[in-house]
C-alpha positions as CSV (number, residue, x, y, z in Angstrom):
1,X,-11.3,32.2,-22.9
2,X,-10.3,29.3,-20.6
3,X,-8.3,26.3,-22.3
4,X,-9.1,23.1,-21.8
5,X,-6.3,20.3,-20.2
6,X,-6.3,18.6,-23.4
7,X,-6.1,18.8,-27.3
8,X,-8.8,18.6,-29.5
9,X,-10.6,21.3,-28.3
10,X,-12.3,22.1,-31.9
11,X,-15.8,22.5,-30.7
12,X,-15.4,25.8,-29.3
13,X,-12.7,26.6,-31.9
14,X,-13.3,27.6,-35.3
15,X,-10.4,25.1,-36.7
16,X,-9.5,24.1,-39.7
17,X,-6.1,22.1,-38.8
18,X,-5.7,20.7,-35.7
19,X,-2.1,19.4,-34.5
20,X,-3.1,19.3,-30.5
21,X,-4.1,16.0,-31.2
22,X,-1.7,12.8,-31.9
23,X,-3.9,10.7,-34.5
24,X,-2.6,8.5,-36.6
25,X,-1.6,11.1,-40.2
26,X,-3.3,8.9,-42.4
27,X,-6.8,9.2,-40.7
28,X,-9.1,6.4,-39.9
29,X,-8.4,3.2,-42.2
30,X,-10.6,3.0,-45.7
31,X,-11.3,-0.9,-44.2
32,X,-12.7,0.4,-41.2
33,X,-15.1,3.5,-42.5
34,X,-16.7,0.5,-45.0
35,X,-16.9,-1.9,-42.3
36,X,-19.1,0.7,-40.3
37,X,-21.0,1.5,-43.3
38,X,-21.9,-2.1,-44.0
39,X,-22.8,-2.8,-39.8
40,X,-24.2,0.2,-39.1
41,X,-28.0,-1.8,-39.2
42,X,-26.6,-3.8,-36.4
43,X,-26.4,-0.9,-33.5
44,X,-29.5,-1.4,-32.3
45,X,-28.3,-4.7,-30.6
46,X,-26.6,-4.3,-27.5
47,X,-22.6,-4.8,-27.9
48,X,-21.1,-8.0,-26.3
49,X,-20.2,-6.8,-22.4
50,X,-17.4,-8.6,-22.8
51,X,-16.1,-8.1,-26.3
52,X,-15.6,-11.7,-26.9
53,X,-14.2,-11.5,-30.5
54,X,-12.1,-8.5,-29.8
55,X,-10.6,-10.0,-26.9
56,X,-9.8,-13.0,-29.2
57,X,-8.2,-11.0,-31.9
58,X,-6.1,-9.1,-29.2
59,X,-4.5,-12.4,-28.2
60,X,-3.8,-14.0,-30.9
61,X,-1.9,-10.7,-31.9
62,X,0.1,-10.3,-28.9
63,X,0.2,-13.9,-27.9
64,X,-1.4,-14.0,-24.4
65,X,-3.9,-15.5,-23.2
66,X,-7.3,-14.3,-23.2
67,X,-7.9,-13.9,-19.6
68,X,-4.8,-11.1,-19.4
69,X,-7.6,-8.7,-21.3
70,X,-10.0,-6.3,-21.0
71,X,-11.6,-3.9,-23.4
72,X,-12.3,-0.6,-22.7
73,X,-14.1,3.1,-23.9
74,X,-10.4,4.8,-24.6
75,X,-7.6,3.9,-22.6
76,X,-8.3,6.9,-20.3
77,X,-11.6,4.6,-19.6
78,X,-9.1,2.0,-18.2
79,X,-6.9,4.3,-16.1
80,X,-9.7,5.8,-14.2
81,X,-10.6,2.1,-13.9
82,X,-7.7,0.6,-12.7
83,X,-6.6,3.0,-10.1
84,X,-10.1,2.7,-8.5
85,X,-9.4,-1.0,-8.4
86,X,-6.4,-0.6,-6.7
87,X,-7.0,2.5,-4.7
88,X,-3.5,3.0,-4.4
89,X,-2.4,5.4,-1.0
90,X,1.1,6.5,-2.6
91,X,1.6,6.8,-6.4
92,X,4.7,7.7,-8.7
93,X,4.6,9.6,-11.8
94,X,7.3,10.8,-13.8
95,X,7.0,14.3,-14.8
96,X,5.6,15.6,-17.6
97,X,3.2,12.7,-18.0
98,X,0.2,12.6,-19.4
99,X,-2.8,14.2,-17.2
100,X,-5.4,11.5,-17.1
101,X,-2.8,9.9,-14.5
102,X,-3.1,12.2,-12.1
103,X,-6.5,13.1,-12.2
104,X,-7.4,9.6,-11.7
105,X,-5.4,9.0,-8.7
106,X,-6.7,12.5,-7.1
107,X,-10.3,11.5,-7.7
108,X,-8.9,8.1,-5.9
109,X,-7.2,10.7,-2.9
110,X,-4.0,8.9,-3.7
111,X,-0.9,10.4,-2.7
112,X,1.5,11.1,-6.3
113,X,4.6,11.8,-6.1
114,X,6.1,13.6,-9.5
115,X,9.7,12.7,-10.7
116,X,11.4,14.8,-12.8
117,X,14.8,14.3,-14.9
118,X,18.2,14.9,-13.2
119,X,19.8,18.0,-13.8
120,X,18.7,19.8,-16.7
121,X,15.5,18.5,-17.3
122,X,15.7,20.3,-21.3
123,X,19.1,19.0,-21.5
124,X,18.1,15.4,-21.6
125,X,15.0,15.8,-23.5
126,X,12.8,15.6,-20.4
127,X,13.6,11.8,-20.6
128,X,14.0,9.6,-17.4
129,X,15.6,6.5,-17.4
130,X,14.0,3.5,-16.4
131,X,16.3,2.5,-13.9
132,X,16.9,6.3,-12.3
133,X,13.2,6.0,-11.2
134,X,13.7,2.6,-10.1
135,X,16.0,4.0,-8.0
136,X,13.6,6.7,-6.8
137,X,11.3,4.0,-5.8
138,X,13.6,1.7,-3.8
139,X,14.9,5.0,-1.7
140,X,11.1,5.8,-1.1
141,X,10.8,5.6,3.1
142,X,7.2,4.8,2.6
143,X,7.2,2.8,-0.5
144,X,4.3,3.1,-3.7
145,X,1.3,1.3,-4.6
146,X,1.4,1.8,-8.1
147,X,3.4,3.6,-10.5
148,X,3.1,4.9,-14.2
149,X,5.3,5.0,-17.0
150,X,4.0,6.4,-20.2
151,X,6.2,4.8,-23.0
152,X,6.8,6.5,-25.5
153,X,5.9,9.4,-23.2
154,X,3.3,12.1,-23.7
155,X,4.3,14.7,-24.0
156,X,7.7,14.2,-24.7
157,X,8.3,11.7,-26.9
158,X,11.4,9.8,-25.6
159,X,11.0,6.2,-25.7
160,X,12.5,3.2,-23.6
161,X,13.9,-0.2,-24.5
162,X,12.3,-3.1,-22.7
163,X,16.0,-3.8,-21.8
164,X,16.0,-0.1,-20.6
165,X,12.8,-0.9,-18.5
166,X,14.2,-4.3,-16.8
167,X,15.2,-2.7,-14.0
168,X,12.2,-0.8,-13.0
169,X,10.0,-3.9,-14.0
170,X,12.2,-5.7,-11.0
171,X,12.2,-3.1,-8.9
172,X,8.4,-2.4,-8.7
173,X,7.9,-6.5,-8.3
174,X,10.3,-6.2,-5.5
175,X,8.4,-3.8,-4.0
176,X,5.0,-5.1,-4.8
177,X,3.8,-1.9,-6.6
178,X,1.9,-2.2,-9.6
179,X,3.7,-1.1,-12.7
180,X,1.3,0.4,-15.6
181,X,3.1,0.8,-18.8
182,X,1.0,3.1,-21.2
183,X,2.1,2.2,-24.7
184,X,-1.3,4.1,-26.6
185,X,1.3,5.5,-28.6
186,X,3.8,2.2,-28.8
187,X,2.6,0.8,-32.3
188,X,3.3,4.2,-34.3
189,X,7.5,4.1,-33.2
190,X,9.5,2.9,-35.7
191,X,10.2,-0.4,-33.9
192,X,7.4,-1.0,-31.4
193,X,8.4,-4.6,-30.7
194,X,12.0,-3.7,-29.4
195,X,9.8,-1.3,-26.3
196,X,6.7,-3.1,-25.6
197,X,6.2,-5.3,-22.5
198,X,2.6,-6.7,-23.4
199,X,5.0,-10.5,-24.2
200,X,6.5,-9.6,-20.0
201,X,2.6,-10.1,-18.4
202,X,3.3,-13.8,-18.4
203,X,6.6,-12.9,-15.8
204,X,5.2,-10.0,-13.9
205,X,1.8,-10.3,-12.1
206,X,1.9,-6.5,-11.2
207,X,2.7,-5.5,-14.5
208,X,-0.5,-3.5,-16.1
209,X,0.3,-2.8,-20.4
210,X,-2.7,-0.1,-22.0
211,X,-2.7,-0.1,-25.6
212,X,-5.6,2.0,-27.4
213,X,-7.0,2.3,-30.9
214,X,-7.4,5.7,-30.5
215,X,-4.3,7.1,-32.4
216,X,-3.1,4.3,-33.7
217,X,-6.4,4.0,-36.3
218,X,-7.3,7.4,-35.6
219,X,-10.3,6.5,-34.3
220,X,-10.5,9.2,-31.2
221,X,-14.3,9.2,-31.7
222,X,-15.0,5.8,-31.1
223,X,-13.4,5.3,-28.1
224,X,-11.5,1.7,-27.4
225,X,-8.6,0.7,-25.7
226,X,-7.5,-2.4,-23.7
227,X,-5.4,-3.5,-21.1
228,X,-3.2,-6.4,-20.7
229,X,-2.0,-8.6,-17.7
230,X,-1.8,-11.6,-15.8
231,X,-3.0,-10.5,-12.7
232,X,-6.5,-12.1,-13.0
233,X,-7.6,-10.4,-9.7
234,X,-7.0,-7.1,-10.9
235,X,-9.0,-7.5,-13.7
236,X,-12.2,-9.2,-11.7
237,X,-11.8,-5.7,-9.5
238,X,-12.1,-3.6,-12.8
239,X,-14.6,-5.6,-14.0
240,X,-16.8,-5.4,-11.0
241,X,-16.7,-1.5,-10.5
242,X,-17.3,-0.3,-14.4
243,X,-20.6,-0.2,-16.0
244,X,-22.0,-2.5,-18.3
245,X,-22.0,-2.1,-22.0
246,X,-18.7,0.6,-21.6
247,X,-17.6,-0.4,-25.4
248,X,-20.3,0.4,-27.6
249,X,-20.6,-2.0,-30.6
250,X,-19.4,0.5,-33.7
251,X,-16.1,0.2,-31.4
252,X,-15.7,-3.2,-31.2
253,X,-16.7,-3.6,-35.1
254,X,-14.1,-0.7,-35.8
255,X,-11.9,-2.4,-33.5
256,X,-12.1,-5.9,-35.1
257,X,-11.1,-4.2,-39.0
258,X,-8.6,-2.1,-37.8
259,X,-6.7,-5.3,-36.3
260,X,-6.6,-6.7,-40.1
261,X,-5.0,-3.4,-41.5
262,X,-1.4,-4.1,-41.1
263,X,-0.3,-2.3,-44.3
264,X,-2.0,0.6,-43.4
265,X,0.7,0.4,-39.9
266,X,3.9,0.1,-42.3
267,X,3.1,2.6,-44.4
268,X,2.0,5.1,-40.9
269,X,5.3,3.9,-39.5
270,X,7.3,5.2,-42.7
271,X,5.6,8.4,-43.1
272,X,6.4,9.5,-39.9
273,X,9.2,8.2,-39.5
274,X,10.1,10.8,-42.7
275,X,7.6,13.5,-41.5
276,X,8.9,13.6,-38.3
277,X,12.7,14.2,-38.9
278,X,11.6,16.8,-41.6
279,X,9.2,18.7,-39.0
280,X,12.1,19.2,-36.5
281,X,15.1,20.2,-38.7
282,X,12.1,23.0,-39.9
283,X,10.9,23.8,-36.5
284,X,14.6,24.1,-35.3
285,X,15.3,26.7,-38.5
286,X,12.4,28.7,-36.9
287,X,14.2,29.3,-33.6
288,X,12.1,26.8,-31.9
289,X,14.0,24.5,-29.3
290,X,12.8,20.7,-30.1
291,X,13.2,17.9,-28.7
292,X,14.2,14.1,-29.1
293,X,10.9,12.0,-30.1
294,X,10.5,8.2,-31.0
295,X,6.5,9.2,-31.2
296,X,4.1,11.0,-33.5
297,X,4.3,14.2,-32.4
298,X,7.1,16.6,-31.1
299,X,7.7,19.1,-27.4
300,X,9.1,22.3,-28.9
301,X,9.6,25.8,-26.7
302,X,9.6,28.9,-28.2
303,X,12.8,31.3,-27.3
304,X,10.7,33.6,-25.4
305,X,8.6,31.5,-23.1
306,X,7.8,34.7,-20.8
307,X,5.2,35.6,-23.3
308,X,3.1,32.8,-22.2
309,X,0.1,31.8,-24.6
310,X,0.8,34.3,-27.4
311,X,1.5,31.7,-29.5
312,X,-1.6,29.0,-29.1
313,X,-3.7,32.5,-29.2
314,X,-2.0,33.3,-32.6
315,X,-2.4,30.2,-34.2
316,X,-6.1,29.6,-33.3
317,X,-7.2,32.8,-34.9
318,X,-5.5,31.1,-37.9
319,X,-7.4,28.3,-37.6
320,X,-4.6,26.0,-36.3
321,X,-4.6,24.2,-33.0
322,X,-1.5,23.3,-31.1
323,X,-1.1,21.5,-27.6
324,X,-0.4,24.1,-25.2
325,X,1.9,22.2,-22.7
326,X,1.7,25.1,-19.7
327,X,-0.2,22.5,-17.7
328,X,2.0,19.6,-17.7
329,X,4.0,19.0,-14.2
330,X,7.3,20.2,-14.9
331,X,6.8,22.1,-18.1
332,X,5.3,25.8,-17.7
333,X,4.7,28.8,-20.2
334,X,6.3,28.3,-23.5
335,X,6.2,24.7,-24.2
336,X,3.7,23.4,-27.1
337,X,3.3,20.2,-28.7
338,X,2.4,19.7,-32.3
339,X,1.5,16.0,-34.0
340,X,3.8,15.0,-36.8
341,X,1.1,15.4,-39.8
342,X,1.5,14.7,-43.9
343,X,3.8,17.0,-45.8
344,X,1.3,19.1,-46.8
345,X,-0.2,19.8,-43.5
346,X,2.8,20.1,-41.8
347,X,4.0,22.8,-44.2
348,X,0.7,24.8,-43.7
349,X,2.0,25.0,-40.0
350,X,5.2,25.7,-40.5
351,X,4.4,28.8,-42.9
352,X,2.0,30.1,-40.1
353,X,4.6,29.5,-37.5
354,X,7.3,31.4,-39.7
355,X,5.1,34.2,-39.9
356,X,5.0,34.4,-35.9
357,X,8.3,34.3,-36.0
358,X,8.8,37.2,-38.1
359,X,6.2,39.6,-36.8
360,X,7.1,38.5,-33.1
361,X,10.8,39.5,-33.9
362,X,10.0,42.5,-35.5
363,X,7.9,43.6,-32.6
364,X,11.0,42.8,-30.5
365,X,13.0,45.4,-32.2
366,X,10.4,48.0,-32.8
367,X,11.8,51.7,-31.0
């Protein structure tokens, strides 16, 4: 049976709890689900090309103006998008980064070069500094075009200060690269406002922010995301290469009511803040090596990585999905991601992973 490159993958999966994917643990706001209830009469109407009163909403909420936006289906919707626009000839990723980069900058037959953490990649938490890569970019003999920076990073985790990212912010203006900051997964840290950049558009032209409501809301199915910055050009370029109608109107209602639930935020914020912390002292007790994560979800490597996909094979047949993280640059056999769930969920995993742990050990030491 072939994997697919991302989570999710319950349609050829008989599953009954799936941690591949980082939604929001509270599931899709009670304030959206009745607002698509009440408008579901409306969908025969085309949706507003330009999502007028979305776009509106957006910023007032961040406080930019409304010409640094644009609405789009997912954020993955956006990067395909963007990198068409700019049809960059050399790209930099940091490595492991979320796929969706690459893929869009192969289909564009963009150049990428992959930048890994210094030294011990596990030792730091597979977390590079903003300025480190800012100084992998300056000592480029052939400069970049564009790089990305996924913040918190997927599938990692580690999270950067916007004082942290001041230097590569300079660096890639210096250099006149575009700088996309992915921060789909910003709004579920602790303290989003001390690591986004969305306020920094008004001082950077190349600066390119995505935010999505895809796990923020949980709201994977309806697909919406947006970007945000100043660089009005860039945005006519999108604009004039995507097709009309890409945000279907359910997502711009569900959009629209999500925006008003700020509660439901705190209260997301505190649970996993909780949930997370108790998920890695537990997947440490297992024997699992886990690391350092501002996000909702945690990287964890099994102590026998040569055994490949024995794991994400066990689970499934348990009805549990887990991110395999074999095909992330950098990574390899033995790394999986799970998403930081409820209490209740995330001890229904953590049973089934004990129970690995047992039989897999006792097999070890079999005669």
């Amino acid at each position: 049976m072939n994997q697919v490159q991302h989570g999710g993958d319950i349609y050829r999966n008989k599953i009954r709890y799936d941690f591949s994917v980082n939604l929001n643990p509270l599931g899709m706001p009670s304030g959206v689900v009745k607002v698509l209830q009440e408008q579901a009469g409306d969908w025969g109407c085309y949706p507003d090309p330009e999502c007028r009163r979305l776009v509106d909403e957006l910023a007032r909420l961040h406080q930019v103006p409304e010409t640094f936006l644009l609405c789009g289906n997912g954020a993955a919707d956006l990067i395909f998008q963007l990198v068409q626009a700019v049809r960059p000839a050399r790209a930099v990723v940091p490595a492991p980064a979320f796929l969706e980069y690459q893929q869009a900058l192969k289909a564009a037959g963009c150049v990428t070069e992959h930048v890994l953490p210094q030294g011990d990649p596990g030792e730091h938490g597979w977390r590079i500094l903003p300025a480190s890569l800012a100084g992998y970019i300056r000592d480029l003999t052939d400069g970049c075009d564009l790089v990305f920076f996924c913040n918190p990073n997927n599938p990692t985790g580690a999270l950067a200060t916007i004082e942290e990212l001041e230097p590569l912010l300079a660096q890639c203006q210096r250099q006149q690269a575009f700088l996309v900051i992915d921060e789909c997964f910003c709004a579920l840290t602790e303290h989003p406002e001390g690591a986004s950049v969305i306020r920094l558009t008004k001082d950077y032209e190349n600066l390119v922010v995505l935010r999505a409501f895809t796990k923020t809301y949980a709201m994977a199915g309806l697909r919406l995301g947006y970007a945000v910055t100043g660089n009005k050009a860039l945005l006519d370029r999108m604009r004039s290469i995507r097709q009309p109608w890409s945000v279907s109107l359910p997502a711009q209602q569900a959009g629209l009511a999500a925006l008003k639930e700020t509660t439901y935020l705190d209260e997301s914020r505190r649970l996993l803040v909780r949930e997370r912390s108790w998920l890695k002292e537990q997947l440490t007790a297992l024997g699992f090596r886990v690391f350092p994560s501002a996000a909702n979800y945690l990287l964890f490597r099994t102590p026998f990585p040569d055994h490949d996909r024995t794991l994400w094979e066990t689970m499934r047949t348990q009805g549990i999905l887990i991110r395999d993280c074999a095909d992330f640059h950098g990574l390899g056999p033995g790394y999986y991601r799970t998403c930081v769930s409820t209490r209740e969920k995330n001890r229904i995993l953590i049973e089934r992973l004990a129970s690995y742990m047992t039989e897999h050990n006792a097999s070890c030491h079999q005669p």
